[in-house]
Structures are given as C-alpha cells and as structure tokens.
C-alpha positions in Angstrom: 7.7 33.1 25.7 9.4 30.0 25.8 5.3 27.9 26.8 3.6 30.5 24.0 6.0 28.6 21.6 5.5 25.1 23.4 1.7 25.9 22.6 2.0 27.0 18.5 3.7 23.3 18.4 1.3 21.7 19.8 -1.6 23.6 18.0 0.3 23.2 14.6 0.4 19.5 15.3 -3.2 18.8 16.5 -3.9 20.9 13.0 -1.4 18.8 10.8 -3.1 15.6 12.4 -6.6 16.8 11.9 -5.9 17.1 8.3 -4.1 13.4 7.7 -7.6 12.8 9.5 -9.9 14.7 7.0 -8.4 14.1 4.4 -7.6 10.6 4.3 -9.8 8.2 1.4 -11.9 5.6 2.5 -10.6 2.1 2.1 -12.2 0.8 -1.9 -12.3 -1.8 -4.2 -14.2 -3.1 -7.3 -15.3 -6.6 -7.9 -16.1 -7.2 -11.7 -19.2 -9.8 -12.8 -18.4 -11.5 -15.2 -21.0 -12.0 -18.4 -24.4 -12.4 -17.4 -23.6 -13.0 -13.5 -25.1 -9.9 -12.6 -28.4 -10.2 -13.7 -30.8 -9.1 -10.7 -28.1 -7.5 -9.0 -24.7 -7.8 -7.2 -23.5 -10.3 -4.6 -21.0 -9.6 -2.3 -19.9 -11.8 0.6 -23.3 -14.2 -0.3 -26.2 -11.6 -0.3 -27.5 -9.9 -3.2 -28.3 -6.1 -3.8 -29.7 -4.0 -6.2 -28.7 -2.3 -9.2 -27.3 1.2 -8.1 -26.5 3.1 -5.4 -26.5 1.1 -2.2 -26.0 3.3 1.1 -25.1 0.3 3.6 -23.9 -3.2 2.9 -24.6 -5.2 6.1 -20.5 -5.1 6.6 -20.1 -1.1 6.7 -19.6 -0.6 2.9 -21.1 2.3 0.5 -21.3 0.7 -3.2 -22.4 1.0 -6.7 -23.7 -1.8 -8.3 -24.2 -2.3 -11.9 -23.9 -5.3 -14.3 -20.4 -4.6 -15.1 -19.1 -4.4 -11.6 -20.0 -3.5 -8.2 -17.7 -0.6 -6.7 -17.1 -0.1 -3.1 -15.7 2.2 -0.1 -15.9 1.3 3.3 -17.9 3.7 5.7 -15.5 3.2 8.8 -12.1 4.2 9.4 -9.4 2.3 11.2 -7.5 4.0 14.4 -3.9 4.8 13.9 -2.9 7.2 16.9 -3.8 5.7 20.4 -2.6 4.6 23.2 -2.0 1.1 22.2 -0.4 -0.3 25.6 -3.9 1.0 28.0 -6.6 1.0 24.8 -8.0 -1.7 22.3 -10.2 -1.4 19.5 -13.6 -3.1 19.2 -15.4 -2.6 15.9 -18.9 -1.3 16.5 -21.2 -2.8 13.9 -24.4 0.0 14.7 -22.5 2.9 13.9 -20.2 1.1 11.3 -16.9 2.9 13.0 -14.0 1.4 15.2 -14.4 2.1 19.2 -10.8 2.9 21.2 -11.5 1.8 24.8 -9.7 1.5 27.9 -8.3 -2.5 28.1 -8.7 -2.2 32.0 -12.4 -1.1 31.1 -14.2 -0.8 28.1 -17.1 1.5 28.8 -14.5 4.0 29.0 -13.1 5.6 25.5 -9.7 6.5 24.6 -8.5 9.5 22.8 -7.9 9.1 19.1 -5.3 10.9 17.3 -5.2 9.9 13.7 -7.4 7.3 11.6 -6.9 6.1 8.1 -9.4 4.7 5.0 
C-alpha cells in the first residue's frame, strides 16, 4: 500500500506541474507610437510590419499592430524545472522554443519539468 501511495504523489505532482505548465501566460508587452510615427506600420527592434495581426516577428513574437501601439506576446517559453547541473538551454530560433540538452552532449535532450511565459 505504502508504493500505491508513493505513486498518487507522484501522479498528483506530475498533474499540479502540468497545469503551472498550461496554464502559464506568455511573456507581453506594448510599445506605444507616438503621433504620426506609425504611419505605414510598426517598427520593432529596426524592421517594420504591417498594420494588424502579425503571426511571427523574426525574434519569436505574436503582435498586433496599429497606429496607436503595437502589442506583443512572445511565442516561446523559458525552462524552469531541469536538471541544471547535466543540461543547458540553447534557444532554437526555427521552432521559436528553448531546447534543454545534455552539457556533456547536446544532441541529446533533457527532461523538462515546468516552463514559464
């Protein structure tokens, strides 16, 4: 009985992290024009975009664009739980996400536990 109960801590803890997981908000901020800056679009970090919804900067955000302000989330999230003393994290620009890999060698990937916005 005593491993049964071992196991429902275990399970209850994997669930409890997989929820911090799910739930947690994308890391956002706004950045306001001012009066007639915006006027073909929005710049951010030197390259201009459209009015609108914009799906992908070219550094992993999701934004909205108008000539008040341009509003944006970022599209990755940063690893939290992970063997920190035999893993490292490598950002991974394709997919826009954060890699855990083994130090000693990096094809190999670590297990994440938790990830945050």
């Amino acid at each position: 009985m005593g491993s049964v109960s071992f196991l429902q801590k275990r399970f209850l803890a994997f669930l409890v992290a997989m929820g911090i997981v799910v739930t947690s908000n994308a890391y956002c901020f706004s950045k306001m024009n001012k009066p007639g800056e915006a006027v073909k679009g929005c710049t951010l970090d030197g390259k201009l975009y459209p009015f609108g919804e914009i799906a992908r900067t070219h550094n992993c955000f999701r934004c909205s664009c108008s000539p008040e302000a341009m509003r944006c989330c970022s599209l990755f999230h940063t690893p939290v739980g992970y063997d920190k003393e035999n893993c490292k994290v490598v950002f991974n620009e394709k997919s826009c996400d954060y890699d855990v890999v083994l130090k000693s060698d990096p094809s190999k990937e670590c297990h994440v536990y938790s990830r945050v916005g």
